[in-house]
C-alpha positions in Angstrom: -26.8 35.7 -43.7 -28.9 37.6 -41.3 -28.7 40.8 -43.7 -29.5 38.2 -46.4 -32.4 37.2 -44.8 -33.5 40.8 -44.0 -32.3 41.8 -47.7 -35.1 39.2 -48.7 -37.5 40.4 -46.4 -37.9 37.1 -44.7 -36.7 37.3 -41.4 -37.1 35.2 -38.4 -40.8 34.0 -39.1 -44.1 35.2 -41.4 -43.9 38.3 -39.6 -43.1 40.0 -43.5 -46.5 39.1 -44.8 -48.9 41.2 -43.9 -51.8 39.1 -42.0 -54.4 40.1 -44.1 -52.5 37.9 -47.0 -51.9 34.8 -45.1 -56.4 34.7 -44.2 -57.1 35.4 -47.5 -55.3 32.5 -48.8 -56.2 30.0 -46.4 -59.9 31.0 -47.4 -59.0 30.4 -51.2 -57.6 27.0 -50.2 -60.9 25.7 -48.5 -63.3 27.1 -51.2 -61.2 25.2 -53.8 -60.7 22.2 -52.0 -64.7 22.3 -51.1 -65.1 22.2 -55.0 -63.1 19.3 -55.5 -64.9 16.7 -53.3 -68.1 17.6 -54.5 -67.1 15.5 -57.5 -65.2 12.3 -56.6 -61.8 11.5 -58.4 -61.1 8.0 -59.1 -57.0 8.3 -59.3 -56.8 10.4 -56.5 -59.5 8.7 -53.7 -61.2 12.6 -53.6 -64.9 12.6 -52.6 -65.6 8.6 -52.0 -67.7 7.3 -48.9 -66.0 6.5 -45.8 -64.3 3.3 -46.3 -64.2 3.4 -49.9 -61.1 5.5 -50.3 -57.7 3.8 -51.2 -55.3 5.6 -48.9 -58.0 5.8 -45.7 -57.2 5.2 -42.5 -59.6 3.2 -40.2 -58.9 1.0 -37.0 -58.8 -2.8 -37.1 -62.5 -3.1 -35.7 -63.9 -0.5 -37.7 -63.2 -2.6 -41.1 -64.6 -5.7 -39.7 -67.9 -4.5 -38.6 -68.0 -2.9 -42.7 -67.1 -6.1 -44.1 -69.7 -7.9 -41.9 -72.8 -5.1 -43.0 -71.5 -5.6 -46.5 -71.7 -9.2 -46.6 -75.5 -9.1 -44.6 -76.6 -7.1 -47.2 -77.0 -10.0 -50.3 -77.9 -12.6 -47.6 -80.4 -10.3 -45.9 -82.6 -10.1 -49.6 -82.3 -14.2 -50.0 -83.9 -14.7 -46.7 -86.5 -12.7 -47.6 -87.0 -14.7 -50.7 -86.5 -18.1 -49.3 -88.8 -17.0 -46.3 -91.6 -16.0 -48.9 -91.0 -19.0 -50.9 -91.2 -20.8 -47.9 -94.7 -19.5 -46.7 -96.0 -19.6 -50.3 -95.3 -23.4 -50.1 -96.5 -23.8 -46.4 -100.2 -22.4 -47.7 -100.6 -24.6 -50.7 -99.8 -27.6 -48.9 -102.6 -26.2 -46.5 -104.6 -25.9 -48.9 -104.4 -29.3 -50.8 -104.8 -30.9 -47.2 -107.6 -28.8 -46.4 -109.1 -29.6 -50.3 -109.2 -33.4 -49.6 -110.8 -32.9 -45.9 -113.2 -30.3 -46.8 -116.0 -29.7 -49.6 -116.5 -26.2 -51.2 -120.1 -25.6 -52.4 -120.8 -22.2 -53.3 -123.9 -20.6 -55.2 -124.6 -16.9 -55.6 -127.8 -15.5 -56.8 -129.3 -12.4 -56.8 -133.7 -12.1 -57.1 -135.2 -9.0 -56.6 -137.3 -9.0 -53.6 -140.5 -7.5 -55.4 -140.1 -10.5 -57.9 -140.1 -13.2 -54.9 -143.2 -11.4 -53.3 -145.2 -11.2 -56.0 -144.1 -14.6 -57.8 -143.0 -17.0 -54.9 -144.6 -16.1 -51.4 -147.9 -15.2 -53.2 -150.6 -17.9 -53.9 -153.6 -16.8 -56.1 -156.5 -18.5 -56.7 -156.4 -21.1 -58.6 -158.8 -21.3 -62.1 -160.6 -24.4 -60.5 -160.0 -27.2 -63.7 -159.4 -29.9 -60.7 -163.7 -29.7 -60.1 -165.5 -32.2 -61.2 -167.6 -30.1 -63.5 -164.4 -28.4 -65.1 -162.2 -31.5 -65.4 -162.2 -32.5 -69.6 -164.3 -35.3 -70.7 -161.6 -35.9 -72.6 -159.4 -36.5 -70.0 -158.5 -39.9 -68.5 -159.4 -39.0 -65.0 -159.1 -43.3 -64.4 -155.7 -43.2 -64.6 -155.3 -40.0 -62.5 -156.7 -42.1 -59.6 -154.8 -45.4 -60.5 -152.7 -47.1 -58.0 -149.3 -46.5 -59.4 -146.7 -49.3 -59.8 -143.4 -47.2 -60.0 -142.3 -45.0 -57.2 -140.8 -41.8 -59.3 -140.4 -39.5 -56.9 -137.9 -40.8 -53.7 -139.2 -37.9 -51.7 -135.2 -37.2 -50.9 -132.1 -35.3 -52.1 -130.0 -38.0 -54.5 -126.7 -36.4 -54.8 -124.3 -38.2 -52.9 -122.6 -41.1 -54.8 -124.3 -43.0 -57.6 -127.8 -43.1 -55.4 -129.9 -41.4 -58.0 -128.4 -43.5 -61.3 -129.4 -46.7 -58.4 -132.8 -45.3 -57.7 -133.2 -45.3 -61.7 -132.3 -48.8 -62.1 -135.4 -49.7 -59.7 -138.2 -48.7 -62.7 -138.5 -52.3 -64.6 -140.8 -52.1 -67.7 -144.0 -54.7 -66.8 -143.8 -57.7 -69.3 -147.4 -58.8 -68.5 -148.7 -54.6 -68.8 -150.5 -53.6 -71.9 -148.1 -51.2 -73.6 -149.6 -47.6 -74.4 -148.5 -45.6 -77.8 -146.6 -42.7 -77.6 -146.5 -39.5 -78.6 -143.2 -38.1 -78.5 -142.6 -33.9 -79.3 -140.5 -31.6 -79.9 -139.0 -28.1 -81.7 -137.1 -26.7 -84.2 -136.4 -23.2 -85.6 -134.7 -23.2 -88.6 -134.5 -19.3 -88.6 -131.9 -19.6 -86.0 -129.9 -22.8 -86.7 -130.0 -24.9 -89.3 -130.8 -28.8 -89.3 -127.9 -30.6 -89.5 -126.2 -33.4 -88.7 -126.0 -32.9 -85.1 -129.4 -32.8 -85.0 -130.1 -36.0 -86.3 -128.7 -37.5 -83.3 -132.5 -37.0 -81.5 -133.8 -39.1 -84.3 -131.7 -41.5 -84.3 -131.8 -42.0 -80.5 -134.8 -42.0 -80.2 -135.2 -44.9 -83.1 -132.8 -47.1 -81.6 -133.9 -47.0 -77.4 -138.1 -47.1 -78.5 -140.4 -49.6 -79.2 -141.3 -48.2 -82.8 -144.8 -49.8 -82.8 -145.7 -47.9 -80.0 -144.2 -44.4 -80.6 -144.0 -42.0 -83.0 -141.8 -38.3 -82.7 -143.5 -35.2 -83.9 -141.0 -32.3 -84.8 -143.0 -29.4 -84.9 -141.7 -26.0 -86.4 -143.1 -22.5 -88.4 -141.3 -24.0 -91.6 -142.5 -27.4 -92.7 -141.2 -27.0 -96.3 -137.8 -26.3 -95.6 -137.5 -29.1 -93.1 -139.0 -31.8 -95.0 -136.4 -31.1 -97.8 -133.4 -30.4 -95.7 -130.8 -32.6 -96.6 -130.6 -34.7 -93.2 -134.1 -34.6 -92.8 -135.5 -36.1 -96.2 -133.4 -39.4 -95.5 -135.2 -40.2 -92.4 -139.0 -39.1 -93.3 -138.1 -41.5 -96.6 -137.4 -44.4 -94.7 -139.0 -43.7 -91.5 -141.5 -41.4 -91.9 -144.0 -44.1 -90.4 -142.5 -43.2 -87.0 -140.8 -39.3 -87.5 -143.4 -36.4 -88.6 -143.1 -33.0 -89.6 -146.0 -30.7 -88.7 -146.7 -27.2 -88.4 -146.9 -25.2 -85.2 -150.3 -23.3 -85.4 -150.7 -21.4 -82.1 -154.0 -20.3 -83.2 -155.4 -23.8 -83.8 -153.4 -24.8 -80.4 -154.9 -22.2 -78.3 -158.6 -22.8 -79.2 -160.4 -23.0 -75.9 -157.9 -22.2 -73.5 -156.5 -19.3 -71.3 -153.8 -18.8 -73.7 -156.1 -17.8 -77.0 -156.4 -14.0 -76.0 -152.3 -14.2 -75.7 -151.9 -15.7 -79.1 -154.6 -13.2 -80.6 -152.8 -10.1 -78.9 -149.1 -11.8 -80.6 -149.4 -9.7 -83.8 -150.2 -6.3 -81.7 -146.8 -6.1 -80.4 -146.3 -9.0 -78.5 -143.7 -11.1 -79.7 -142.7 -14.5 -78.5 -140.2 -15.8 -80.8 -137.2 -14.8 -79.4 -133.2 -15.4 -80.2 -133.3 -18.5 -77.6 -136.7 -20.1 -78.7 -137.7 -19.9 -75.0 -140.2 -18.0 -75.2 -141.9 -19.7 -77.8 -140.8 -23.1 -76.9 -142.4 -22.9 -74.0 -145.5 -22.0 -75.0 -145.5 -24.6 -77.5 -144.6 -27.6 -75.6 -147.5 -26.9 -73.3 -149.9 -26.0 -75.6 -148.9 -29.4 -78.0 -149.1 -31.5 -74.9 -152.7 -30.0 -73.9 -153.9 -31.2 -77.3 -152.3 -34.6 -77.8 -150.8 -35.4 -74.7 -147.5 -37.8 -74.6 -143.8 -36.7 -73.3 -142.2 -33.6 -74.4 -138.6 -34.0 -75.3 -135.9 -30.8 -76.4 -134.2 -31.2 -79.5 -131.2 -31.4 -77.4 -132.0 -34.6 -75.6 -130.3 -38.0 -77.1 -132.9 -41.2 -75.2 -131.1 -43.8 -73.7 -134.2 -46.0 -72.8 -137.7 -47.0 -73.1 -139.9 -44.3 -71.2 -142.7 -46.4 -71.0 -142.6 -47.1 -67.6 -142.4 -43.5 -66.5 -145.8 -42.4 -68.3 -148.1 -43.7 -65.5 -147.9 -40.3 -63.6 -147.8 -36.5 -65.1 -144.3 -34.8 -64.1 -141.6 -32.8 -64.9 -138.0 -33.1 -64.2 -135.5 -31.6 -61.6 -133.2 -28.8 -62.8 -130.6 -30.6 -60.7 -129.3 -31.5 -57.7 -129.1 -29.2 -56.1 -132.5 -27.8 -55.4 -131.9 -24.0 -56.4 -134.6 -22.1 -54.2 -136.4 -20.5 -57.4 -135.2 -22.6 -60.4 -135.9 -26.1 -59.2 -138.0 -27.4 -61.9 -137.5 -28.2 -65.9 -139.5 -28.7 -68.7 -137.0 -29.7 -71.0 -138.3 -33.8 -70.7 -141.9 -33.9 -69.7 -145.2 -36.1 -69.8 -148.4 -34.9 -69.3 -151.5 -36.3 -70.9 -154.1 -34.4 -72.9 -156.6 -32.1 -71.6 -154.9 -32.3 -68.2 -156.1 -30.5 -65.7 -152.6 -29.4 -64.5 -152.1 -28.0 -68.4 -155.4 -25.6 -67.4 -154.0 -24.4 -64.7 -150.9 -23.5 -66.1 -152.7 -21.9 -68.9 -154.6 -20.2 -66.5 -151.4 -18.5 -64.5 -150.1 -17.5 -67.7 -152.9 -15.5 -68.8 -153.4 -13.5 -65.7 -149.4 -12.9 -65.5 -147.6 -10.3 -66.9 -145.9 -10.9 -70.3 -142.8 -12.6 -70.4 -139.4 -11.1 -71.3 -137.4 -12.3 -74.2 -135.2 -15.2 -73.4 -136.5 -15.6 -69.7 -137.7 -18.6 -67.5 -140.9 -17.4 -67.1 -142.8 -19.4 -68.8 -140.7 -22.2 -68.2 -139.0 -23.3 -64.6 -140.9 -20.0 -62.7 -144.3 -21.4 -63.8 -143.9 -24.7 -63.4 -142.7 -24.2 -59.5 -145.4 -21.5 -59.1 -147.9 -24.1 -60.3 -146.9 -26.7 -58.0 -147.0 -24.4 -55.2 -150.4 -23.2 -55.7 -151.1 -26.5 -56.0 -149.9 -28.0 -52.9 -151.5 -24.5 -51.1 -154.9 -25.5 -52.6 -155.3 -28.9 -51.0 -154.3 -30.7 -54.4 -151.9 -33.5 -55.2 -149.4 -31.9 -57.2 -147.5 -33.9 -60.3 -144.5 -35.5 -59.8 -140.9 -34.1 -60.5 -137.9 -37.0 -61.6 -134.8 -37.0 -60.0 -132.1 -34.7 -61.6 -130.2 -37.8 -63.5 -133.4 -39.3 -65.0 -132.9 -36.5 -67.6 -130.1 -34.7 -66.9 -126.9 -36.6 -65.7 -124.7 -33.6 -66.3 -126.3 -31.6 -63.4 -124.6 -32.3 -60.0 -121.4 -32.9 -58.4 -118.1 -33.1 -60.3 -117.9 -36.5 -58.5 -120.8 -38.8 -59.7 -122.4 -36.3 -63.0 -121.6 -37.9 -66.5 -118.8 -36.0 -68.2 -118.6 -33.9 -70.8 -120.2 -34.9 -73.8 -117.8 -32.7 -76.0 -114.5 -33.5 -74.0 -112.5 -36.3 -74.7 -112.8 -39.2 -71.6 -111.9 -38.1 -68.5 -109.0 -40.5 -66.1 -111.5 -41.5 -63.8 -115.1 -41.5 -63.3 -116.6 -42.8 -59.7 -113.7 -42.7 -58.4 -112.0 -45.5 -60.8 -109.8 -45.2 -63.7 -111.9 -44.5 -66.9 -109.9 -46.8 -69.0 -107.0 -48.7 -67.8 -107.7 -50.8 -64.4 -106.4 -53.7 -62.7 -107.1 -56.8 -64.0 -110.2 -58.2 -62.0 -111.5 -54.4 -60.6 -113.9 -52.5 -62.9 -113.2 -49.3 -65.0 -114.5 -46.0 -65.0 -115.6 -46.7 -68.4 -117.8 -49.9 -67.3 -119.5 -47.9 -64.6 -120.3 -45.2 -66.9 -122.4 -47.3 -69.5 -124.0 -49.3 -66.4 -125.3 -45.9 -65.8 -126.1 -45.0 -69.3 -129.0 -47.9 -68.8 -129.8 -46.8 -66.2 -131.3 -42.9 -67.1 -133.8 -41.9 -69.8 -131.9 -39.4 -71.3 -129.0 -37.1 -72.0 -129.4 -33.7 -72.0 -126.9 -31.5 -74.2 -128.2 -28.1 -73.2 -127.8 -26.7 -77.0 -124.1 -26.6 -77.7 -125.0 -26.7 -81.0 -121.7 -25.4 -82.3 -120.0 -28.1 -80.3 -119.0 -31.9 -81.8 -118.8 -34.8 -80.1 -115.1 -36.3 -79.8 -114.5 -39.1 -82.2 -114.1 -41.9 -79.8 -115.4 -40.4 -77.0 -118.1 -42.1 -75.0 -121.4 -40.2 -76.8 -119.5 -41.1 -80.1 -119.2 -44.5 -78.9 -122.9 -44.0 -77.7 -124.2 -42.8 -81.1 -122.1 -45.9 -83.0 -124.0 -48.6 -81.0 -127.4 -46.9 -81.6 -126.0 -46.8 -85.4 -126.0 -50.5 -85.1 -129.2 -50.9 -83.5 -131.0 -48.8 -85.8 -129.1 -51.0 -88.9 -130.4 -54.4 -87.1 -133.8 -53.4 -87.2 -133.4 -51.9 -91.4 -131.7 -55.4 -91.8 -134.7 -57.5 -90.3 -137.5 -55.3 -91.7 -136.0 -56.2 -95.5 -135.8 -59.5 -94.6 -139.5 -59.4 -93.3 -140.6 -57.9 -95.9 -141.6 -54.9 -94.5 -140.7 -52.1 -96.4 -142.8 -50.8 -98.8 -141.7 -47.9 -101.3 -138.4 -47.5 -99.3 -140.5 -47.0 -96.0 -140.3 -49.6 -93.2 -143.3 -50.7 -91.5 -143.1 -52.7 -88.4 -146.1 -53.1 -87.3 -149.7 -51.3 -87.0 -150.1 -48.4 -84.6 -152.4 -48.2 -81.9 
């Protein structure tokens, strides 16, 4: 066996293979073996993570704690959720609490500060048409200086609650006071939109809330001819053309002998005041119309919801809203001021020594008519009055005592109280809202004009009753006899 083994060169050990061969293959076995678990095998458990492969070997505690990280790992991503979830729900519940105790007001503006010192802080001169010796002849300067029975100005901030719609409802008409006419204006430009049947919402508002014998609505505009044949026009001048006139705007004939004719004659030299608004022009206009036959100015875009009658004993414009902004307080859009007045003068008189207005700005509208009452006031002289916000414009305050939306459907609640459905014995939403409607002089839509009113919705419901109104008084005039040639006539005009 021995000389077997020797025959076979094996011997008592490895001592027949030279060393060289025994290194060399041991290297040859790592380098392979390095190759292999750089790729993992799935049959044979070659190259997986520690604790991953079938056949390894790990102590007792060692596979607990990698059972417990593996199952903290899911869990550990819902908590974050939950606990984000969580928070999320822990601020809106904040909030809503916070909501109910608090009020959130917020206004930003931004005025250059050149404007403010040139058109706020400064006071010029003023043109002097308050002097005896200036004031127009034609001007009632008695009832300038005439105690006044109505209180139109509070003097205070009516914006909580329904405190200005209350302070309305103090202005009575006098039974035993003579009633003066009326001369009610306003504007169209059918080169931007035409007349349709929106807009004969105006006339028929103002048909059904005025005594007809003492007022009459002049809608001035550049085209007479096209508005006196438009299709929702012609109806109304047919039948009540004794108390609704067309008449042409003439700025010339207007301006003659005030501050404003050297604007109008410098118009067709580059100057151009018809803009895409009708601002520009509308302003001018209203003021200019006024100066020369006095009465209340009215926007095409305000439906009347009562006799102004009572409010014609001062001069005054209206509040933007209420909220008092700093340099916008003031609106012409519903405004009274008698002819030849000498606030008219002054205002002419500020416009001719300012600079030229830019399309589609306030310049000639809410910046004069604040600058004028400041100059005013600085000048020792009584300045005219400005109505509370809701007089005219209901729309303009809070979200918790304005009207709503004229083109919405009714809102759930108004003054706190269900619009439509209540408790038998409480009031409605709905009954507070047209106790207010009595209450104001007037609606203001600010244009919209592309916008309808909801059919059934309060203005619709508005609109119906003065239908009805307007078809009582075409009922009792034919059984008067006062129609003649398909126009009613209901009485003689002062």
């Amino acid at each position: 066996m021995e000389n077997f083994r020797q025959s076979m060169g094996m011997g008592n050990g490895y001592g027949a293979y030279p060393h060289e061969t025994f290194t060399e293959t041991r290297a040859r076995r790592k380098s392979v073996g390095a190759v292999l678990l750089q790729e993992p095998d799935n049959e044979l458990g070659i190259g997986k993570e520690k604790g991953q492969s079938n056949d390894s070997f790990s102590l007792p505690f060692h596979s607990g704690r990698q059972k417990l990280r593996q199952m903290q790992r899911p869990f550990g991503r819902r908590s974050k959720i939950i606990v984000c979830l969580g928070l999320f729900l822990a601020l809106y519940y904040g909030f809503v609490v916070w909501r109910r105790t608090y009020e959130i007001q917020v206004e930003l503006s931004i005025f250059s500060k050149k404007w403010i010192a040139s058109e706020i802080d400064s006071n010029q001169p003023l043109r002097g048409c308050f002097k005896s010796q200036e004031i127009d002849s034609r001007y009632n300067m008695t009832k300038h200086l005439a105690p006044r029975r109505y209180m139109l100005s509070p003097g205070i901030s009516l914006k909580r609650g329904m405190a200005c719609y209350d302070f309305a409802s103090t202005i009575q008409p006098a039974s035993e006071q003579p009633m003066e006419h009326i001369y009610y204006h306003t504007y169209w430009r059918s080169d931007l939109i035409p007349f349709g049947e929106r807009q004969t919402a105006t006339f028929l508002a103002f048909l059904a809330t005025q005594p007809l014998s003492h007022s009459t609505l002049i809608l001035w505009t550049k085209g007479v001819d096209t508005l006196k044949n438009n299709p929702y026009v012609k109806p109304f001048l047919q039948k009540w053309g004794k108390y609704i006139q067309v008449r042409h705007v003439d700025l010339s004939l207007l301006a003659q002998g005030t501050a404003l004719s050297g604007i109008v004659r410098g118009l067709n030299t580059g100057n151009d005041i018809y803009d895409e608004k009708a601002w520009v022009d509308g302003d001018m206009v209203r003021l200019l119309v006024l100066w020369n036959y006095g009465g209340i100015w009215m926007d095409m875009d305000q439906l009347l919801t009562r006799d102004l009658h009572p409010l014609i004993e001062e001069e005054w414009v209206t509040q933007w809203d209420c909220y008092d902004k700093s340099y916008t307080a003031l609106n012409g859009a519903l405004m009274h001021f008698r002819s030849h007045s000498p606030y008219l003068c002054e205002a002419f008189h500020l416009m001719s020594t300012s600079p030229f207005p830019k399309p589609n700005s306030l310049t000639w509208g809410s910046h004069l008519y604040g600058k004028l009452h400041r100059h005013l006031i600085a000048n020792n002289i009584r300045p005219f009055a400005v109505l509370p916000w809701c007089f005219s414009d209901p729309r303009n305050c809070r979200t918790d005592n304005r009207f709503p939306d004229p083109f919405s459907s009714d809102p759930k609640t108004f003054a706190g109280l269900p619009f439509a459905d209540a408790k038998e014995g409480t009031r409605k939403g709905q009954d507070i809202l047209e106790e207010k409607v009595s209450h104001i002089w007037s609606i203001h839509l600010h244009n919209q004009w592309n916008r309808e009113f909801p059919q059934g919705g309060w203005i619709d419901r508005l609109l119906d009753g003065y239908r009805a109104q307007v078809g009582r008084v075409e009922r009792y005039a034919e059984l008067s006899g006062l129609i003649s040639d398909g126009r009613i006539v209901l009485g003689e005009q002062e």
